[in-house]
Structures are given as structure tokens and as C-alpha cells.
N, C-alpha and C positions, 0 to 999 in steps of 0.2 A: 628692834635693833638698838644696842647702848649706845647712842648718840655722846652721851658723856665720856664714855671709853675712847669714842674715834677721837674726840677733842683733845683728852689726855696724851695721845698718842701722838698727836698734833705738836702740842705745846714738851715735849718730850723728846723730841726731833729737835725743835725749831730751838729749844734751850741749847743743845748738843751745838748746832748751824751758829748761834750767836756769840758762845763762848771762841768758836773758830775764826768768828769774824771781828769779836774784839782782839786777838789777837792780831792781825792783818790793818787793825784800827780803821776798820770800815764798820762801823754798827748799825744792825740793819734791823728792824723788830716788825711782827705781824699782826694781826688783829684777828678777829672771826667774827664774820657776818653771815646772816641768816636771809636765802632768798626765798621766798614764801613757794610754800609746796603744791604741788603740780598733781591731783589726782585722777588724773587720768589716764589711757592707754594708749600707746604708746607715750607714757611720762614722762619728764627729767627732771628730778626733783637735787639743788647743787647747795652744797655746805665749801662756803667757801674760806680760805687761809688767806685774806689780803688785807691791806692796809685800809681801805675803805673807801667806799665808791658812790660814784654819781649818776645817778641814769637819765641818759640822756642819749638820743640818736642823731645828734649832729655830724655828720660828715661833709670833709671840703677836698676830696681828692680830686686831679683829673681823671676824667673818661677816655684822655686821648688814644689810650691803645687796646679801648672796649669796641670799636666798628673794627677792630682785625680780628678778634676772638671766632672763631668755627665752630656752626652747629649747624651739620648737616642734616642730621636724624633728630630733630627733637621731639623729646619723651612729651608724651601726650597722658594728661591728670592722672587717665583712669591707668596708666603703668607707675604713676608714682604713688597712686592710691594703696596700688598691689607693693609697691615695694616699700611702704611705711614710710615715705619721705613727706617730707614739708613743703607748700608749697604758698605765694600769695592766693588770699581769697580762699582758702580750704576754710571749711564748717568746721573744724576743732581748733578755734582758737585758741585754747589754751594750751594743746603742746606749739602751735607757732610762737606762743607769748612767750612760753619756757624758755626756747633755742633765741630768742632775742633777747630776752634778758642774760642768759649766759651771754650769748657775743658783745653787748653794754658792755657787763662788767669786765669781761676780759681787755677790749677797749679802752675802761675807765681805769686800769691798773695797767697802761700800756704809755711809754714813752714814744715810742717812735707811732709813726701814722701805718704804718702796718703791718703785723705781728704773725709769728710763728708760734702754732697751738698744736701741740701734740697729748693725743689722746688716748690712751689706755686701759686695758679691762684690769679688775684685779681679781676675777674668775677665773684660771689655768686656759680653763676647757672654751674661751667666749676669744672668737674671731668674729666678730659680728664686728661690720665696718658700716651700719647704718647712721649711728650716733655721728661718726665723724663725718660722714657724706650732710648728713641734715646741720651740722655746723659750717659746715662749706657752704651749702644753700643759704643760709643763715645770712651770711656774711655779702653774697652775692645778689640778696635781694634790693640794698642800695642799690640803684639804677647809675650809681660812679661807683662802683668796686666792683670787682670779680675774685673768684675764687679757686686755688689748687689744693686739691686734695690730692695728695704725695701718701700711695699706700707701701708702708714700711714694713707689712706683715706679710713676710716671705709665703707663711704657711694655713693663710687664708685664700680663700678663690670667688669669696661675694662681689667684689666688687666687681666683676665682668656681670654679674647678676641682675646689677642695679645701675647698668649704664647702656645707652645704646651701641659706642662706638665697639669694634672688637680689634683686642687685642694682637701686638705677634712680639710687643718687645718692654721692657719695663727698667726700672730702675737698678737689678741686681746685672741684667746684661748690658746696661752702659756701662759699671764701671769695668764688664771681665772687656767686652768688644772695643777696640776704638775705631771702628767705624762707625759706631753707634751716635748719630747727633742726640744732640736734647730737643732741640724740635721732634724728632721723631718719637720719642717716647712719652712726649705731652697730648695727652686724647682729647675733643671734645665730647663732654659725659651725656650731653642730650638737652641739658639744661642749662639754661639762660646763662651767662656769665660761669658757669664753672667747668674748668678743666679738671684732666687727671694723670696721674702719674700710675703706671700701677704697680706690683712689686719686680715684677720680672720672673724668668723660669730659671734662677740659679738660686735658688733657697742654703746653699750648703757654706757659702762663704759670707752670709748675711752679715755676722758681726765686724767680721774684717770693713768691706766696704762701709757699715754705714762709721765707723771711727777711723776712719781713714782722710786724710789729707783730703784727698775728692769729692768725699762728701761735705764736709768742710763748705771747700770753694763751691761744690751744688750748691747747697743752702743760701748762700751767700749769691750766686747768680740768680739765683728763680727769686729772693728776696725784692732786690736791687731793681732787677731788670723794667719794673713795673711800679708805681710808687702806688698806684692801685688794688693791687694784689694781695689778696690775704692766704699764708697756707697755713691749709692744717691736716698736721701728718700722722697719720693711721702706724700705729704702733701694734706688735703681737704682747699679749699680758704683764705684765710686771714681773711677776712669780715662774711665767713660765719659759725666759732665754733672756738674755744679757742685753737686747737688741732696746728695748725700753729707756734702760738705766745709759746706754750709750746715747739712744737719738735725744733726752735732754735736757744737753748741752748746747744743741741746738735752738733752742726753742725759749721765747719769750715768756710763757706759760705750757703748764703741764695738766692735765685735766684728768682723774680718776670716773672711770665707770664702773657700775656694780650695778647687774643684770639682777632684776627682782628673784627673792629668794636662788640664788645661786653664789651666792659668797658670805662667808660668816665673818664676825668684827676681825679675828686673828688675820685671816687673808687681806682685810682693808689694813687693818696695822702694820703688815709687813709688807705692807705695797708703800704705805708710807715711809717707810724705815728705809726699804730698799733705793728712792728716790729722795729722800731727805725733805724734810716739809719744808725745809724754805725753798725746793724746786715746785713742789706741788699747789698748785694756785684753786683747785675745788676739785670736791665730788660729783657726778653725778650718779645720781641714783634713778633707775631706768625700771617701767612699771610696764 
């Protein structure tokens, strides 16, 4: 793959984003660093667009509203072994090392103590919501932080796949129902510290709700409510519906996935273009 070409397309963007921003006289400029490649299966291998970073896993959040979190059914090794997740103490340490070094850096280019990461395929045809569940893990293996995975992809159905609790209500039927709370469409996923959101069964009004007012104030309550809480929100492809380039605006960071041999440079270029590289914070590339 022409690694130089993604860059090009990078810096192609980010020029377009700068000139917009000298006008507004806020100047804002990028770098690109290189985090050391991951050869393994299930890999994450990230090419990232950020200012530059320090790695370090310092954290000083409270725990106080981690003895409320719910796990009733917890998913035991050999269901996360089956379902390609991450776990402490698993024998392939190096895809654990990967998804920690991505959560670092994401961290280490983060103002606030706890950020919104929305994740994205730039494959049409890739709903696969593994990548972001194992960054919610990620996130949640600090013993003071936990984690919501908020599934934003109407027209996926893994993630009931890859969680113990089961479903009846999700994020597309809170905004149409208002009887719908938000405690009720927050699941506990099986695992330690992480909840879920999942998308709901009303896939046909997706773009409305998630650019709507509502979601808005959502983001902003599931944020807030917790000074502990990291989410990171499962998006459906770049290329393939509007729902991407809307959710963010939400989001502290935006993160490109690209499914081994399943996306050519063109598709990763116009996943960038589509999102503007100064929204786009890395690649991952998934083996």
C-alpha cells in the first residue's frame, strides 16, 4: 500500500482546513507520527495526523461511580477469545500493546480527561464493531475509568454478537419514543467496566437523529455525567451514508479503520476528504 500517497492526501486536506482556519485567525497545524507496526492477527497497525505525543499511562480520575456499573452475566475468557476481544493477561500481547498504544495517544492529543472517539471503516461493505468494542476495553482496563460504547451503526447487528446482555431498545428508538429513558438503553456488555449503547431498530431516520439537537444534548449528557467515562462511538463506513461525516462533530477524535486487503488507497483518500484531516486523528490498519 503507497503509504506516501495516504500522507499526500493527509497534507492536501489539512492545507484546504488551515487556509479556512487562517481565515477565522485561529491557526491550527498537524504533524505525522509513526506508531511502530503490529504484525500480528488480529493486528492494529495506526498512522497517525497529530501534533505529537507522549506515552505515558498516567491516570487520576475518580472511581466513584465504578461500584454502581452492572455486570450481571460476565463474559468469561474463552467467549472473548471466540469473539476476538482484548483482554488483561491474554498471550498475544502485542495486539493488547497496539489498542493501548492507540488509547495513549489518543489521551496524549486530548484536552479534557475524557474524550469522545469515533471510529470508522473506510471499506463500504465492513460493519464489523470489533475494533471499537476492543478500544472500549482498552480504555476500561484502568481499574478508575470505564467505558461506553455508543453503537451508531444503524445497519450492523454484531454487536448483540459480542455482548452478553440482550437487547429490546437502543439509541435510534430513544430519540423517535419519549418514553424511552437513557438508563434503559445503557447495557451492561459482560465486561469489567464497559457499557453499551446499541443502535436501536429504527435504522431509516438515522441521519436525522444523530444531527439533531438530541443528540447533541445525548453526547453532552453520557460525556459529563461521569468524569470517568470514556465513549467511543461505532460509526457505519465513511463512504457508505452521511451518518460518519455527521457523528464527528461530536467527537474529540476520529479514527479510520481499513480491514486487511479490503480497501484500496482511493477509498482511504476519500474517507479522508470526506472527513477533513484535521477531523481525522489516525489510521488503523486491521490484519
Amino acid at each position: 500500500m503507497d503509504q506516501d500517497k495516504l500522507f499526500k492526501a493527509f497534507e492536501r486536506n489539512k492545507a484546504q482546513r488551515l487556509k479556512q482556519e487562517q481565515v477565522k485567525q485561529e491557526p491550527k497545524t498537524l504533524t505525522e507520527t509513526l506508531l511502530k507496526e503490529v504484525e500480528t492477527a488480529p493486528a492494529v497497525q495506526l498512522r497517525t495526523v497529530t501534533e505529537g505525543v507522549v506515552a505515558t499511562e498516567t491516570f487520576t480520575k475518580s472511581a466513584s461511580n465504578l461500584s454502581q456499573m452492572r455486570n450481571p452475566n460476565p463474559m468469561s475468557v474463552v467467549e472473548m477469545k471466540k469473539n476476538k476481544l482484548v483482554y488483561s493477561g491474554m498471550k498475544n500481547r502485542a495486539v493488547l500493546n497496539a489498542y493501548r498504544e492507540l488509547r495513549i495517544k489518543l489521551m496524549d492529543e486530548s484536552e479534557s480527561g475524557n474524550i469522545v472517539v469515533m471510529l470508522s471503516s473506510v471499506d463500504s461493505s465492513d460493519n464489523s464493531i470489533t475494533t471499537a468494542m476492543n478500544l472500549a476495553i482498552s480504555f476500561s482496563l484502568d481499574v478508575s475509568s470505564s467505558a461506553l460504547l455508543v453503537d451508531c451503526n444503524p445497519y450492523g447487528t454484531e454487536l448483540q454478537h459480542i455482548v452478553t446482555a440482550k437487547f429490546d431498545t437502543g439509541i435510534t428508538d430513544y430519540f423517535l419514543e419519549d418514553d424511552i429513558s437513557l438508563e434503559s438503553i445503557i447495557y451492561p456488555s459482560g465486561i469489567e467496566r464497559v457499557s453499551v449503547i446499541p443502535a436501536g431498530n429504527n435504522p431509516s431516520s438515522a441521519v436525522e437523529y444523530f444531527s439533531s439537537q438530541a443528540m447533541e444534548n445525548l453526547i453532552y449528557e453520557l460525556r459529563n455525567r461521569y468524569s470517568d467515562r470514556f465513549i467511543v462511538i461505532n460509526s457505519p463506513p465513511v463512504l457508505a451514508s452521511s451518518e460518519a461525516r455527521v457523528l464527528t462533530r461530536y467527537c474529540d477524535h476520529t479514527v479510520l479503520t481499513v480491514p486487511y486487503g479490503r480497501a484500496n488507497m482511493d477509498a482511504i483518500e476519500d474517507s479522508v476528504s470526506a472527513l477533513g484531516a484535521a477531523n481525522v486523528s489516525g489510521v488503523v490498519y486491521q490484519q
